[in-house]
MARVEX-426027 format. One record per atom (N, C-alpha, C): x, y, z; residue in three letters. Coordinates in steps of 0.02 Angstrom, whole numbers, plus 50000, padded with zeros to 5 digits. Atoms other than C-alpha are relative to their C-alpha. Layout:
BEGIN
XYZAla...
This chain:
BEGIN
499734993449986Unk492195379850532Unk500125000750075Unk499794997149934Unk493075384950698Unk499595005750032Unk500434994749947Unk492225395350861Unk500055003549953Unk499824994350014Unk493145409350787Unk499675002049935Unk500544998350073Unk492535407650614Unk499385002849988Unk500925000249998Unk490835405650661Unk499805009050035Unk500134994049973Unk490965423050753Unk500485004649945Unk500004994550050Unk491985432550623Unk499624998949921Unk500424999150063Unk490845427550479Unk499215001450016Unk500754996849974Unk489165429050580Unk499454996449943Unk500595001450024Unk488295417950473Unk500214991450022Unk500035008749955Unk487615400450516Unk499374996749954Unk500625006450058Unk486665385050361Unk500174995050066Unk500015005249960Unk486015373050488Unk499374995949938Unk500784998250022Unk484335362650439Unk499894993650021Unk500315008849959Unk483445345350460Unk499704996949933Unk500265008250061Unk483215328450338Unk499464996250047Unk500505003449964Unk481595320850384Unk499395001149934Unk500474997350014Unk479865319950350Unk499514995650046Unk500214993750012Unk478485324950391Unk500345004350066Unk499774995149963Unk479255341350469Unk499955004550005Unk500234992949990Unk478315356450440Unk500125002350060Unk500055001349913Unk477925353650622Unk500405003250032Unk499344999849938Unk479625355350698Unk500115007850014Unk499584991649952Unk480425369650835Unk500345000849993Unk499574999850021Unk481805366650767Unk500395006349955Unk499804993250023Unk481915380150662Unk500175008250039Unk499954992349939Unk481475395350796Unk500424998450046Unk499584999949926Unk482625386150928Unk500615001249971Unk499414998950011Unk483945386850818Unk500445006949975Unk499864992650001Unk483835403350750Unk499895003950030Unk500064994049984Unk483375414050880Unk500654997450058Unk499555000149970Unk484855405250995Unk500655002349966Unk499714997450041Unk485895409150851Unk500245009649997Unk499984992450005Unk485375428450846Unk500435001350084Unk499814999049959Unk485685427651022Unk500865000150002Unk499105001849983Unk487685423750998Unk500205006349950Unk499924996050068Unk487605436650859Unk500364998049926Unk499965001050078Unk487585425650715Unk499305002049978Unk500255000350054Unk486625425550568Unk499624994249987Unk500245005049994Unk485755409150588Unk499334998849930Unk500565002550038Unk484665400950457Unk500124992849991Unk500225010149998Unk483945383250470Unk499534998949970Unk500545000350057Unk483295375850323Unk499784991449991Unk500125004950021Unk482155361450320Unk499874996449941Unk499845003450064Unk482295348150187Unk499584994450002Unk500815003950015Unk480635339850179Unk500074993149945Unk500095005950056Unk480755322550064Unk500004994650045Unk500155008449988Unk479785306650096Unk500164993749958Unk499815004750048Unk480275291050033Unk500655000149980Unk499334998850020Unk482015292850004Unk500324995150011Unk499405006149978Unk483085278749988Unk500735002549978Unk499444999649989Unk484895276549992Unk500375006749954Unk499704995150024Unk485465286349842Unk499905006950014Unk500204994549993Unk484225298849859Unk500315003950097Unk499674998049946Unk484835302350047Unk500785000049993Unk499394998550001Unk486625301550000Unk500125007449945Unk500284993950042Unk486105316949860Unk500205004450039Unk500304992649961Unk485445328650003Unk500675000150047Unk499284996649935Unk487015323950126Unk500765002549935Unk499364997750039Unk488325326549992Unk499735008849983Unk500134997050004Unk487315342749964Unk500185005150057Unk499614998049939Unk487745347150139Unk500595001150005Unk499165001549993Unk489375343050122Unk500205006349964Unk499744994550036Unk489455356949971Unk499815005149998Unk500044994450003Unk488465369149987Unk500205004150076Unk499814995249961Unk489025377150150Unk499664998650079Unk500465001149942Unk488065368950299Unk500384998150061Unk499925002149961Unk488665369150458Unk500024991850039Unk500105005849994Unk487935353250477Unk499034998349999Unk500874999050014Unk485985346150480Unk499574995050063Unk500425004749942Unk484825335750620Unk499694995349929Unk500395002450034Unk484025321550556Unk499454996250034Unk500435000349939Unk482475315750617Unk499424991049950Unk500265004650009Unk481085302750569Unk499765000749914Unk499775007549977Unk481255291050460Unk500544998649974Unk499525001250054Unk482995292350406Unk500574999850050Unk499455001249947Unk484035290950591Unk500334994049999Unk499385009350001Unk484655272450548Unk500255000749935Unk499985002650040Unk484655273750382Unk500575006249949Unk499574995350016Unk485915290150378Unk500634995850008Unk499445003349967Unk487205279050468Unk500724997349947Unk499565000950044Unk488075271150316Unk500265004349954Unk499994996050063Unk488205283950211Unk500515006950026Unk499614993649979Unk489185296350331Unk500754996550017Unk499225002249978Unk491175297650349Unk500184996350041Unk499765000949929Unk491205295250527Unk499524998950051Unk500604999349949Unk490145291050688Unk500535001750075Unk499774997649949Unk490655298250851Unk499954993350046Unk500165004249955Unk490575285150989Unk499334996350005Unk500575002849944Unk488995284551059Unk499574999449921Unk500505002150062Unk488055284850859Unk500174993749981Unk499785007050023Unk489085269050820Unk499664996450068Unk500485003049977Unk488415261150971Unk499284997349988Unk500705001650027Unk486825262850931Unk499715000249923Unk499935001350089Unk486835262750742Unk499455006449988Unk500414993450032Unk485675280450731Unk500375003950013Unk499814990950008Unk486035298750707Unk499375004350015Unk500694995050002Unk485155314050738Unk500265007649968Unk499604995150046Unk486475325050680Unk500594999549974Unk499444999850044Unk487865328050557Unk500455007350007Unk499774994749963Unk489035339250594Unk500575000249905Unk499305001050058Unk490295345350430Unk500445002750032Unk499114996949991Unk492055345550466Unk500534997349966Unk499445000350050Unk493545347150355Unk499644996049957Unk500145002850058Unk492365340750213Unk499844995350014Unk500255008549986Unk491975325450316Unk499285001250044Unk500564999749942Unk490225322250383Unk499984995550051Unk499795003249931Unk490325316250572Unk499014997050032Unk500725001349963Unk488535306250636Unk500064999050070Unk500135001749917Unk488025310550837Unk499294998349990Unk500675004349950Unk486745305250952Unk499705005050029Unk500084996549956Unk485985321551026Unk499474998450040Unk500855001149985Unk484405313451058Unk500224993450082Unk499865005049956Unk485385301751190Unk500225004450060Unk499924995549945Unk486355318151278Unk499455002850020Unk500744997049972Unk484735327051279Unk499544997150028Unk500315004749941Unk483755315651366Unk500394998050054Unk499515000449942Unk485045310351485Unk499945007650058Unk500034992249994Unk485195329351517Unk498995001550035Unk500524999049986Unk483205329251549Unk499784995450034Unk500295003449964Unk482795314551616Unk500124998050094Unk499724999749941Unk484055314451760Unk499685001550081Unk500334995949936Unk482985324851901Unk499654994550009Unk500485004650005Unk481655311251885Unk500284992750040Unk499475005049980Unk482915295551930Unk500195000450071Unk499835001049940Unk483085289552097Unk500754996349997Unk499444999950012Unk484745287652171Unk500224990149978Unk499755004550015Unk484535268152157Unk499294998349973Unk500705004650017Unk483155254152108Unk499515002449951Unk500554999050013Unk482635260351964Unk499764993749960Unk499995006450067Unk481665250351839Unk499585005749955Unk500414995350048Unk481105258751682Unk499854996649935Unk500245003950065Unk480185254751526Unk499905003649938Unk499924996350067Unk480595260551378Unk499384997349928Unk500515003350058Unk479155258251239Unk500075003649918Unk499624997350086Unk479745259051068Unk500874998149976Unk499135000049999Unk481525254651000Unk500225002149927Unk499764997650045Unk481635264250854Unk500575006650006Unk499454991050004Unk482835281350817Unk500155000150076Unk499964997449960Unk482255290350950Unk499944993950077Unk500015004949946Unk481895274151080Unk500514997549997Unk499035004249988Unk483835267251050Unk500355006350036Unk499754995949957Unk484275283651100Unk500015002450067Unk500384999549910Unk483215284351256Unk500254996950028Unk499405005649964Unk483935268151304Unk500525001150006Unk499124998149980Unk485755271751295Unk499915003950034Unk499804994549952Unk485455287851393Unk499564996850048Unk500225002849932Unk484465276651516Unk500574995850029Unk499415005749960Unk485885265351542Unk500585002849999Unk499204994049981Unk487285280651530Unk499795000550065Unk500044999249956Unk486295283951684Unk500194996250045Unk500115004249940Unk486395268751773Unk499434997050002Unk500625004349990Unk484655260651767Unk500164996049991Unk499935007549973Unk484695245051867Unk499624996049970Unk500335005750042Unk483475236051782Unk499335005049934Unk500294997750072Unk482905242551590Unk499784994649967Unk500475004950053Unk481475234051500Unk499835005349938Unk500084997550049Unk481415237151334Unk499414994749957Unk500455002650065Unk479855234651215Unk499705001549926Unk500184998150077Unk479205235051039Unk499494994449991Unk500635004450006Unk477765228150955Unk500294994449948Unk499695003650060Unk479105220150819Unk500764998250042Unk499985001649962Unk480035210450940Unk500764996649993Unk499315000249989Unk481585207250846Unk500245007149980Unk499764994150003Unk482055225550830Unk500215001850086Unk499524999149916Unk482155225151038Unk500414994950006Unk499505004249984Unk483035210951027Unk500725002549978Unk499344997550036Unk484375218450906Unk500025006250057Unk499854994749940Unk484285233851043Unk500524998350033Unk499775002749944Unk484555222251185Unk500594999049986Unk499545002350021Unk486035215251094Unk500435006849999Unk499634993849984Unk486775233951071Unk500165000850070Unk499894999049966Unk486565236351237Unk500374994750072Unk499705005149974Unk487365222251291Unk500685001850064Unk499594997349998Unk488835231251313Unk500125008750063Unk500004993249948Unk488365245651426Unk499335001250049Unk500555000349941Unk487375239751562Unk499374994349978Unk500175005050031Unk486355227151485Unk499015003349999Unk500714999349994Unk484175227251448Unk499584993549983Unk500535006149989Unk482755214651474Unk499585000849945Unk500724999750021Unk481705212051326Unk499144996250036Unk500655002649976Unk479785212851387Unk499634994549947Unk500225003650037Unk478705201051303Unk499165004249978Unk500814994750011Unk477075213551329Unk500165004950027Unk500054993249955Unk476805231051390Unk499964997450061Unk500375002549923Unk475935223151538Unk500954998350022Unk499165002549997Unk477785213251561Unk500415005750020Unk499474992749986Unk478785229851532Unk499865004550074Unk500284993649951Unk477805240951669Unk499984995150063Unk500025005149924Unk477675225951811Unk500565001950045Unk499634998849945Unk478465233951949Unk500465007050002Unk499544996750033Unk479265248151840Unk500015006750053Unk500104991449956Unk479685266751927Unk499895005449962Unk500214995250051Unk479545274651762Unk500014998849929Unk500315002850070Unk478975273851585Unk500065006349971Unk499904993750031Unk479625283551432Unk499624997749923Unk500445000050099Unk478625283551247Unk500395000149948Unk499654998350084Unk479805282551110Unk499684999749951Unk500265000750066Unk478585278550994Unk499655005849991Unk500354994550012Unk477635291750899Unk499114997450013Unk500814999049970Unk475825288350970Unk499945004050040Unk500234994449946Unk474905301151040Unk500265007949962Unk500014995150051Unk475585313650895Unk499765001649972Unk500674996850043Unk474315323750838Unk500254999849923Unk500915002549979Unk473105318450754Unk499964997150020Unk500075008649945Unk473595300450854Unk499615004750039Unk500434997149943Unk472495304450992Unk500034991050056Unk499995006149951Unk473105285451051Unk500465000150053Unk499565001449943Unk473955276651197Unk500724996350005Unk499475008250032Unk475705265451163Unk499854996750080Unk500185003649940Unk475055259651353Unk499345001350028Unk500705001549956Unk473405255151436Unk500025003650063Unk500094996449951Unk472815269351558Unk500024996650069Unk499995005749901Unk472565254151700Unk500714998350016Unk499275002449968Unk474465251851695Unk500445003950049Unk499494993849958Unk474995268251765Unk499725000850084Unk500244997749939Unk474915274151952Unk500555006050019Unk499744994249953Unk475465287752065Unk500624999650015Unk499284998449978Unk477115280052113Unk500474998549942Unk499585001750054Unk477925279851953Unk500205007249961Unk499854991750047Unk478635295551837Unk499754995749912Unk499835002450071Unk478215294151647Unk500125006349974Unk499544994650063Unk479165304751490Unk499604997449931Unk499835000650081Unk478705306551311Unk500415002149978Unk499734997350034Unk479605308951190Unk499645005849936Unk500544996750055Unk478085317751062Unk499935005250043Unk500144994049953Unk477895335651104Unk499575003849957Unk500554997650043Unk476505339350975Unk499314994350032Unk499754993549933Unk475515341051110Unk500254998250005Unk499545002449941Unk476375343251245Unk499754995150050Unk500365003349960Unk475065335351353Unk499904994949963Unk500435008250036Unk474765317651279Unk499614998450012Unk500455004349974Unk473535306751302Unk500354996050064Unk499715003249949Unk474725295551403Unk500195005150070Unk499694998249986Unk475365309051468Unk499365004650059Unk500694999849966Unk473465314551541Unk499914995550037Unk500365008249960Unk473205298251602Unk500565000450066Unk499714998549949Unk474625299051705Unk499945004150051Unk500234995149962Unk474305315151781Unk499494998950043Unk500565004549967Unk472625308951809Unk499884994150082Unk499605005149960Unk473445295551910Unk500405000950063Unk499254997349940Unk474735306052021Unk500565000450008Unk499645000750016Unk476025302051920Unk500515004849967Unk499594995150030Unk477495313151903Unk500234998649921Unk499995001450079Unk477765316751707Unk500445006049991Unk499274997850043Unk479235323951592Unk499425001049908Unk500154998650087Unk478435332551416Unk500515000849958Unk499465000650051Unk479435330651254Unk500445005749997Unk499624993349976Unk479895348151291Unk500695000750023Unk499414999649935Unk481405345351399Unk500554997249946Unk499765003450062Unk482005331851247Unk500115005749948Unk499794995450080Unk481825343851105Unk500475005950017Unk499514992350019Unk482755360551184Unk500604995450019Unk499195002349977Unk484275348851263Unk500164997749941Unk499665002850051Unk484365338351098Unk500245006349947Unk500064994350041Unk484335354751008Unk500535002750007Unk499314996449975Unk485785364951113Unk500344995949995Unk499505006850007Unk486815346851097Unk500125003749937Unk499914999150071Unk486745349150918Unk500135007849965Unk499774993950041Unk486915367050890Unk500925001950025Unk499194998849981Unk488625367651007Unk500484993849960Unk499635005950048Unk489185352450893Unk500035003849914Unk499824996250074Unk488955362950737Unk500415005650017Unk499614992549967Unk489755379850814Unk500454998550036Unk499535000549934Unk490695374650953Unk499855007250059Unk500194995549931Unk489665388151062Unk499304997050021Unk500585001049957Unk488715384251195Unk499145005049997Unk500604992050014Unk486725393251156Unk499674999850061Unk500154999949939Unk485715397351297Unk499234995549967Unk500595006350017Unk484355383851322Unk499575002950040Unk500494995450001Unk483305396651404Unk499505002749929Unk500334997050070Unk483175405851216Unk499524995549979Unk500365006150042Unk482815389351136Unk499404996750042Unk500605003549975Unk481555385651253Unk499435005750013Unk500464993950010Unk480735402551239Unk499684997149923Unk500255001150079Unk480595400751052Unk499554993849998Unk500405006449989Unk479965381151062Unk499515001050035Unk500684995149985Unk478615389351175Unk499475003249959Unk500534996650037Unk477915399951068Unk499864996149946Unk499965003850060Unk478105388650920Unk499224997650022Unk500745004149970Unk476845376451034Unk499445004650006Unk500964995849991Unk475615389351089Unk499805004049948Unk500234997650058Unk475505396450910Unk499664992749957Unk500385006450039Unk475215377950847Unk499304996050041Unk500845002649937Unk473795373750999Unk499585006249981Unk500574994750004Unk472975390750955Unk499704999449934Unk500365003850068Unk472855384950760Unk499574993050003Unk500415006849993Unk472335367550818Unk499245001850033Unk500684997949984Unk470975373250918Unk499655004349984Unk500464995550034Unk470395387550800Unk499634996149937Unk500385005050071Unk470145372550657Unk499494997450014Unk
């Protein structure tokens, strides 16, 4: 549906394929940026684990008919949306994940918001040259990190995983746009690095783990998660601890969020709102965690 549409009908089916996703901000960032434009916003999550091919081609053809703007998709179904949609925009064919689907003219379109939105957040952090950064994880959300590390320019990107041909198949993507070093260890990845981002989900409550050894970090380095359940990580303590400037998943979830809602609408939402709402979301879910 066109800007115009979207403002003379005042209503807005967004939602999210994943699981588990009770969890997600997703919902309040999208509907109260929504109210803000004076739509009608409702974002409906679509909770199913285990889903293979057919069953995920079901829920997107479901999209396709009943009326959805379009939908985010999130863990563990960002690679495995890829074949099954019309079209990939640029930067999703690069990297063979999605994070959202956008419907248009009956066709579903797979982006990358999780690559603008980080780009978009990580930027301030980035010196103007020399960096080196270490990306830990190369799934969904860690292929996405990477590409928006090397949209930036990072001079020298180490990429790791604990399953060692999945960075290799990375490296090989990124062949093409600035190139990346597979590490052989964490230790390897972080030797000399200026900053360190978490793609993997450790440290997501209930994890209470590390995807890196507290002795690796120091003061002159920045690190990012990507996990914003908390917001404070463990890694993300340790650093602090350390002197080390740090980036919470926070910054990731409202930019990937406004990416994806001006890709369904074609209006820009204010990423103030959505980062009001995602706020409260968190300090309503830290005030249940620590009342259990």
């Amino acid at each position: 549906m066109s800007k115009r549409g979207y403002a003379a009908s005042k209503k807005l089916l967004t939602g999210l394929i994943g699981a588990p996703i009770a969890h997600s901000a997703s919902p309040a960032m999208h509907e109260r940026a929504a109210e803000a434009l004076g739509l009608r916003g409702h974002y409906q999550l679509i909770e199913v684990a285990g889903a293979d091919a057919a069953g995920l081609r079901m829920m997107l053809e479901g999209v396709r008919r009943l009326g959805f703007a379009g939908v985010n998709v999130t863990y563990p179904y960002k690679e495995a949306v890829v074949p099954l949609l019309d079209e990939l925009a640029p930067g999703a064919a690069a990297m063979g994940a999605v994070n959202t689907v956008v419907v248009k003219d009956g066709r579903l379109i797979g982006h990358n918001t999780d690559t603008t939105g980080f780009a978009r957040a990580v930027a301030p952090l980035l010196a103007p040259s020399a960096n080196a950064v270490a990306v830990i994880g190369t799934g969904g959300v860690g292929k996405a990190i990477a590409f928006a590390l090397a949209s930036l320019k990072v001079s020298d990107l180490r990429i790791f995983d604990s399953e060692t041909a999945r960075a290799e198949k990375l490296a090989s993507l990124l062949a093409r746009h600035g190139g990346a070093t597979v590490a052989k260890s964490v230790e390897d990845a972080l030797d000399g690095a200026t900053g360190l981002v978490n793609g993997t989900p450790v440290g997501m409550l209930p994890n209470r783990g590390m995807p890196v050894p507290a002795t690796l970090l120091h003061e002159k380095m920045w690190v990012a998660d990507a996990v914003y359940s908390p917001l404070i990580t463990p890694l993300l303590a340790a650093a602090q601890a350390e002197g080390a400037r740090i980036m919470t998943g926070r910054e990731l979830a409202i930019y990937q969020a406004a990416d994806a809602f001006e890709l369904f609408t074609g209006l820009a939402p204010s990423t103030e709102v959505m980062g009001e709402a995602f706020d409260e979301v968190m300090a309503a879910r830290s005030a249940a965690y620590h009342a259990a």
